[in-house]
C-alpha positions in Angstrom: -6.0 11.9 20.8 -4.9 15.6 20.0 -6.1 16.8 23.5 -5.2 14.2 25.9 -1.3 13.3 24.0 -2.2 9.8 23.3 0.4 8.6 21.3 0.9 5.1 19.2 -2.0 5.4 17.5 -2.6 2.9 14.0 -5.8 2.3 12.8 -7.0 -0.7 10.3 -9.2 0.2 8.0 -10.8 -0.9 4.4 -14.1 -1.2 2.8 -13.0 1.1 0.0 -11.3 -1.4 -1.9 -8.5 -0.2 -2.4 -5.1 0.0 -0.2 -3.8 3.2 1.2 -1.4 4.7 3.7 -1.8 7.7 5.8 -0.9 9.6 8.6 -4.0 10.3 10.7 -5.0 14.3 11.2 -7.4 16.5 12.2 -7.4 18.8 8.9 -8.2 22.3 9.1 -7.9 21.7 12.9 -4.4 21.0 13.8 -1.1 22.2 12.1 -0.1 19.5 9.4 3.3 19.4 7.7 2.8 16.2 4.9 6.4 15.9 3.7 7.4 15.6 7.5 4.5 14.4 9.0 4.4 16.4 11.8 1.1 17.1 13.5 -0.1 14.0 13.0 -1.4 11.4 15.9 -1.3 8.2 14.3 -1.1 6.5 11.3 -3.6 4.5 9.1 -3.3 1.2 7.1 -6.3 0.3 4.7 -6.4 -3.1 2.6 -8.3 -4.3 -0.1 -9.9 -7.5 0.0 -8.3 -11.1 -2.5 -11.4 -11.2 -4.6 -13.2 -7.3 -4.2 -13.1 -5.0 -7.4 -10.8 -1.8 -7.2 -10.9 0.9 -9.2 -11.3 -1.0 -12.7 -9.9 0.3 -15.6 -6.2 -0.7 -16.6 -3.3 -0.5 -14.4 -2.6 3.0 -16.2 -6.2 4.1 -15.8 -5.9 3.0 -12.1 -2.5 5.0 -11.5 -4.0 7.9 -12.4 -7.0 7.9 -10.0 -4.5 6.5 -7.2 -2.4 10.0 -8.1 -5.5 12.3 -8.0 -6.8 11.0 -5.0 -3.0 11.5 -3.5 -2.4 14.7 -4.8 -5.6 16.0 -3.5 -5.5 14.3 0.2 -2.7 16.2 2.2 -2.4 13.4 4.4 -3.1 10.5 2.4 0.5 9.3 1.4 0.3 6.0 -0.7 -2.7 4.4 -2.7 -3.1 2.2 -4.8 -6.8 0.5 -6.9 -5.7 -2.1 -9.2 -4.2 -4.8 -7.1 -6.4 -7.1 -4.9 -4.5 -8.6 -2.2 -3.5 -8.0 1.6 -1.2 -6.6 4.0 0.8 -7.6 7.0 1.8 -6.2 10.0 5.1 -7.2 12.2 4.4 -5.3 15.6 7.2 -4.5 18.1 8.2 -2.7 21.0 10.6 -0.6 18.3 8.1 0.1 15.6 5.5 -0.8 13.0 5.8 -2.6 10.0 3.8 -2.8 6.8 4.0 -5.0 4.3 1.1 -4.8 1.4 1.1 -7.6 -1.3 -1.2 -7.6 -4.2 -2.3 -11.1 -6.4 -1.8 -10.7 -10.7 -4.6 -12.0 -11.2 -7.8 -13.4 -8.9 -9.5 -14.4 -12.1 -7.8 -17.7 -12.2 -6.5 -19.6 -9.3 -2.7 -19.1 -8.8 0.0 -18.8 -6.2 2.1 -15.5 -7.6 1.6 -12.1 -5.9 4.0 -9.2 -6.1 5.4 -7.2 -2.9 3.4 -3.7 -3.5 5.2 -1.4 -0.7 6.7 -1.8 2.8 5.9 1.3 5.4 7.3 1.6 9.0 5.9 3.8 11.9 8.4 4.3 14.8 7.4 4.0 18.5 6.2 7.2 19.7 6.9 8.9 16.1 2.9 9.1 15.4 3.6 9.6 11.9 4.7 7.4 8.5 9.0 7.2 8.4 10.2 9.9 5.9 11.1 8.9 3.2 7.7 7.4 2.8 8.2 3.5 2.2 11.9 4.0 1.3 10.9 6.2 -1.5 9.8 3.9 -3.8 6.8 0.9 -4.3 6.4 -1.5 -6.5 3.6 0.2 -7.6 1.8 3.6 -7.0 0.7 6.5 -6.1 3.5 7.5 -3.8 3.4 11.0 -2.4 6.8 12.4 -1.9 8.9 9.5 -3.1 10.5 8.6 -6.4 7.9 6.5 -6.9 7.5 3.3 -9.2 10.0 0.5 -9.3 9.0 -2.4 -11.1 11.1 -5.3 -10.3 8.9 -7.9 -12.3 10.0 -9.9 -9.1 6.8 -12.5 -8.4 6.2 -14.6 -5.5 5.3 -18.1 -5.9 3.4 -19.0 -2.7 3.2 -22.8 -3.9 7.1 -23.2 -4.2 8.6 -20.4 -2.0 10.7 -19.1 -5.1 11.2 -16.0 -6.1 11.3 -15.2 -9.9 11.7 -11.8 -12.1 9.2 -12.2 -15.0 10.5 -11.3 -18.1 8.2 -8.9 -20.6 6.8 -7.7 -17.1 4.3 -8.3 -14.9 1.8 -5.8 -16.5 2.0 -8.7 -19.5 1.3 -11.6 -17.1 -2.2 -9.7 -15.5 -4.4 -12.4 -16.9 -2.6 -15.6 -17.7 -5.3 -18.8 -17.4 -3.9 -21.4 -15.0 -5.5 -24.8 -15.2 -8.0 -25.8 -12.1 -6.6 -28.4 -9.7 -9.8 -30.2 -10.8 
């Protein structure tokens, strides 16, 4: 990619279980500027899976491992262990867009899930959008951003509402929701 300027790059990854965000480099090879992103050649998206376990713990215990892992990756910009969920992407000719979700709980059937963080990748940019995900994600390890913004807003897949919890969503993790049985 480096030596023949192929440009657009983004790679889908997982397996780790966890999601991250980063711009895609050749360390120790290439010149690599993280708050600006430039020198890199692509970007890479990485989703955990609904029902796979992520870095255990509590959501605290699971920040913290997200924030060594970003403090001590150059080019890794965003992860995050505790939430299982997905991501979508909306491709155009104009950019990239990310959109990960995560589910409060998968120990109980439920339809809420929370909107984790939104990235974008312009055409021909090769490289996250500065500020990374507007600055801020629902929740983190964000590397040069403000960081976390809880909202408490939940999604209810079921009924297409939105609704801000109240007490937070970190109190809602592991609510028991009866079985359509």
């Amino acid at each position: 990619m480096y030596e023949n300027d192929i440009g657009n790059n983004v790679m889908l990854a997982g397996g780790s279980h966890a999601n991250w965000v980063s711009d895609l480099v050749w360390l120790d090879e290439h010149d690599y500027d993280p708050a600006t992103g430039a020198g890199s050649v692509g970007v890479e998206f990485a989703g955990t899976a609904v029902s796979s376990s992520g870095f255990g713990g509590t959501i605290m215990s699971a920040r913290d491992q997200a924030g060594s892992l970003v403090e001590d990756n150059s080019e890794l910009q965003w992860n995050e262990g505790y939430y299982r969920g997905y991501f979508e992407l909306q491709i155009s000719y104009d950019s990239v867009q990310a959109s990960y979700f995560g589910c409060l709980s998968v120990a109980y059937r439920n339809p809420l899930e929370i909107g984790l963080a939104n990235f974008t990748v312009q055409s021909g940019a090769n490289r996250l959008q500065r500020p990374i995900a507007g600055g801020t994600v629902e929740s983190r390890y964000l590397k040069g951003g403000e960081g976390f913004d809880q909202t408490n807003a939940t999604f209810n897949t079921e009924t297409g509402v939105w609704n801000i919890t109240s007490g937070g969503i970190f109190n809602q993790m592991f609510i028991a929701y009866p079985d359509d049985e």
